[in-house]
C-alpha positions, 0 to 999 in steps of 0.5 A, a space after each residue: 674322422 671320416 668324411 664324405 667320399 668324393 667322387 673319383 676321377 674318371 680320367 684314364 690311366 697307363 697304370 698297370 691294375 691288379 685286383 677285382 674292381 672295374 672302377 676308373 681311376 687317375 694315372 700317378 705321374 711324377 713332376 717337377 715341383 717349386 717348393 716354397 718354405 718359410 723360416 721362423 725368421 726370414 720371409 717367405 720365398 720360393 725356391 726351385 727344387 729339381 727333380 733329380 737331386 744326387 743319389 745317396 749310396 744306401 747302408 745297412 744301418 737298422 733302427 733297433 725295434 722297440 721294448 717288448 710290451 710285457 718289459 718292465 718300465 723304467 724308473 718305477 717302483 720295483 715289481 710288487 709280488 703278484 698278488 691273488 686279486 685278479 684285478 691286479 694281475 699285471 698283463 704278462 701274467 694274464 696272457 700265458 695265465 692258462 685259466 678259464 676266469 671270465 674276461 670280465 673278473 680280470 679287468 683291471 682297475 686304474 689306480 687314481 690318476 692326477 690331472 695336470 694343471 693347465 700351465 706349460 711346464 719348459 722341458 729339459 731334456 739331453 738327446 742322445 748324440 747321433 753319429 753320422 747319418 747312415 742311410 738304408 734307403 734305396 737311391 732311388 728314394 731321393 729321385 723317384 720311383 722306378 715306375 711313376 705310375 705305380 701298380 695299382 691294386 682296385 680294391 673296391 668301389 668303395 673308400 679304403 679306410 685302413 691298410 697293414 703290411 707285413 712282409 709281401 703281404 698288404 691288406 686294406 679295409 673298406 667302407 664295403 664292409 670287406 678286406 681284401 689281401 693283396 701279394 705286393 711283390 707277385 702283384 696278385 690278389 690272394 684272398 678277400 676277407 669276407 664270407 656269409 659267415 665270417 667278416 665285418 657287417 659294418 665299415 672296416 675302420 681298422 686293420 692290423 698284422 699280428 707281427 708273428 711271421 704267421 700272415 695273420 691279422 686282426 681287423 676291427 670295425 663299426 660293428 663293435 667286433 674284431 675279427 682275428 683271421 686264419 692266415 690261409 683260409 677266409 675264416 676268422 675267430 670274433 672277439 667280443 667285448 666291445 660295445 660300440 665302433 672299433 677307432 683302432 687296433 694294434 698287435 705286437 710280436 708276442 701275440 698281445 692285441 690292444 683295441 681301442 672303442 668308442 665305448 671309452 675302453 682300451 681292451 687287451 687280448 691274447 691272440 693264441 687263445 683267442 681272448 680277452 685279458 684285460 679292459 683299460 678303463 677311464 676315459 669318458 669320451 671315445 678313445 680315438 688313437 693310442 701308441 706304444 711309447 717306452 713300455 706305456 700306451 699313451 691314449 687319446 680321446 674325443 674330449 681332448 684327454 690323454 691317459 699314460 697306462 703302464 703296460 705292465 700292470 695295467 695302472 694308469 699313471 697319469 692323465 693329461 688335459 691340455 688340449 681342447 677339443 679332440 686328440 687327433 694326433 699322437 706319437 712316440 719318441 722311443 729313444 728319447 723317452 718324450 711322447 707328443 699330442 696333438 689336438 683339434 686346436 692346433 697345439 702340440 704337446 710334449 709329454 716327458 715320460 719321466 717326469 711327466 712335465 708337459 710343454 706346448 707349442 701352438 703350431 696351426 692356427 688359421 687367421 681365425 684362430 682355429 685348425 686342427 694339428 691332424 699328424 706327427 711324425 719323429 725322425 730319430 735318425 735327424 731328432 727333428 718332429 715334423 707336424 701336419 695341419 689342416 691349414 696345410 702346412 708342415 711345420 718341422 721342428 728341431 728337437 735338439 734346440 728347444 723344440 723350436 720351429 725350424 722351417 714351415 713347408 707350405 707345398 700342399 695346397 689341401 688338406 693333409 691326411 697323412 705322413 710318415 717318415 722313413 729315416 731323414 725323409 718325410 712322406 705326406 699326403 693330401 686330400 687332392 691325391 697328391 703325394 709329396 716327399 720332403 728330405 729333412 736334411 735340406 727341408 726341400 720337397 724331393 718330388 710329388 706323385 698323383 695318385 688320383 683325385 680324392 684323398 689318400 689316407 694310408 701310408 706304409 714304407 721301408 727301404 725299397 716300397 711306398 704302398 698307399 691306399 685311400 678314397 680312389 678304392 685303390 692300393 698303389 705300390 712304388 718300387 724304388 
């Protein structure tokens, strides 16, 4: 959802700004912190948490990426021989398929699903052993970044809704209707996304690499299109099919791009030609968020339904009703073969893809009974989750015993809007600007950033950069 824009702090700043916008906006500093935690079995009590605990001597350990999305799931029927309906033709066959079929005669038909009854069904599940932690990290994440303030990017006078990053390359989208991409290592704004022509006529909602080393991207928005942008010039190829807003849209390395709508629709595309491939029906509300989960998408929408597509075929495998009111919240556990949901009610599920066995945990609650779960995150280098709530907490939950609540970190004191993890340690953001970074392996807070006044909604790291963008109009990036 995305709520009214506050009005940015007009304090000054020793920032170092880029970009093309005059607007004011708040210094990012580091300070010290109290991080205060509750245990599911003592009491509240604080504990002090410097803000220069012992570096950690980096490795080259990489997590392996994940299947491709053309793969064959595992533990299904073998391959039926393709068939001559169209509709049946599973997603690979359609996206090299050479063709000139209509996109509308190749929508596939979901096959009948079955609705889980509501009980919660205890899952039994063996992780894989982990071996010792290895650490890609720089040191200089466990202490702070090497600039405090950041550089900081005014990209609009307007909220940045969306951001992707690739490489060097950062793009972010904007309520303005524009986007604008950004070089984060030669600090410089290198195009803005938008032409009489060519671009958004309505908020940017949604913003996505194509993941091929070529700098393309794909943007969707409130005007029901998807603009698939030239890598070097300002000029893009608009995809159409959908009726209504764009919520979301993702593109994998072999050139498929799933996009998900308020018309109740997932639609498939392929980037090379320019395409539509594929429509996933079923929903019968807006389709809010989906990820890519061991060879399935896992969908979500406004009325609290989750639906499990086989990527292959097309087929829907399973619907899932447990929450009430919407998915706001969805992720996958790639390695475990698990995938979570989480919803306006506080709860969160998880799913066994194998089994398709559900069990739920109420983890944010008001005293009124009511609170949305709004983020989730796995660290599979520790095999903890971590939730985030609009009661603002974070609830950090170990995988491995049960999927019991392990500790409740209570340091934001606002709204949480994001979080992501990056190895063993948890990044999360707040509706009063500030940004707050957790070590699972001590369930500490590490050290928190100001970035500004208003609400931070995007989030991207890796080894060496934290790159976020939100209400300010700003992009921030921190070296480390």
């Amino acid at each position: 959802m995305i709520g009214p824009r506050k009005t940015p702090s007009t304090s000054s700043s020793s920032s170092t700004r880029v970009g093309v916008s005059p607007a004011k906006k708040a210094g990012t500093s580091v300070r010290p912190t109290t991080t205060t935690r509750t245990t599911a079995t003592t009491t509240t009590k604080p504990s002090s948490t410097t803000t220069n605990p012992p570096r950690v001597a980096p490795s080259s350990s990489r997590v392996a990426p994940s299947a491709s999305i053309s793969s064959k799931p595992p533990s299904r029927p073998s391959q039926r021989p393709v068939p001559e309906d169209p509709y049946e033709l599973p997603f690979q066959s359609l996206a090299v398929s050479s063709g000139k079929k209509s996109a509308k005669a190749i929508s596939h038909r979901p096959t009948p699903t079955e609705t889980l009854p509501t009980e919660s069904t205890p899952i039994v599940h063996e992780f894989r052993e982990v071996g010792p932690l290895r650490r890609t990290l720089k040191p200089n994440w466990y202490t702070g970044p090497v600039n405090p303030d950041g550089k900081v990017f005014d990209s609009s006078d307007r909220n940045l809704l969306c951001m992707s990053v690739e490489g060097n390359l950062c793009v972010v989208g904007s309520a303005d209707h524009g986007l604008q991409e950004y070089d984060i290592t030669r600090g410089m704004l290198t195009r803005s996304l938008y032409a009489a022509k060519y671009g958004h006529t309505e908020w940017v909602t949604t913003v996505a690499h194509l993941r091929d080393g070529t700098g393309r991207c794909v943007s969707g928005g409130m005007d029901s299109k998807l603009c698939l942008w030239d890598a070097r010039i300002v000029r893009c190829k608009d995809l159409l099919g959908h009726t209504m807003s764009i919520s979301v849209v993702k593109a994998r390395s072999d050139g498929i791009i799933v996009s998900g709508s308020y018309d109740k629709t997932l639609r498939i595309w392929e980037s090379r030609a320019g395409r539509e491939v594929g429509v996933l029906r079923g929903h019968e509300a807006p389709v809010l968020d989906f990820v890519y989960t061991n060879n399935c998408i896992l969908s979500g929408d406004r009325e609290g339904t989750v639906k499990i597509w086989d990527t292959h075929r097309g087929d829907c495998l399973r619907t899932i009703k447990r929450h009430k009111g919407q998915i706001s919240a969805l992720c996958g556990c790639d390695d475990e073969g698990l995938a979570l949901t989480g919803g306006q009610d506080g709860v969160l599920n998880i799913i066994d893809l194998r089994t398709f066995d559900t069990e739920s945990r109420v983890l944010h609650r008001s005293e009124r009974g009511v609170g949305a779960l709004t983020n989730i995150v796995y660290s599979n280098h520790v095999q903890t989750i971590v939730t985030a709530g609009a009661d603002k907490k974070m609830q950090v939950i170990d995988a491995r015993s049960g999927f019991n609540v392990r500790t409740t970190l209570t340091d934001h004191t606002d709204f949480i809007y994001g979080m992501i993890s990056n190895e063993e340690l948890v990044i999360s953001t707040a509706g009063n600007g500030k940004l707050q970074v957790h070590d699972l392996g001590s369930d500490s807070l590490l050290y928190e950033l100001v970035t500004g006044k208003n609400a931070i909604r995007c989030l991207y790291a890796d080894e060496s950069r934290l790159v976020c963008a939100g209400d300010e109009g700003n992009c921030i990036v921190y070296n480390y």
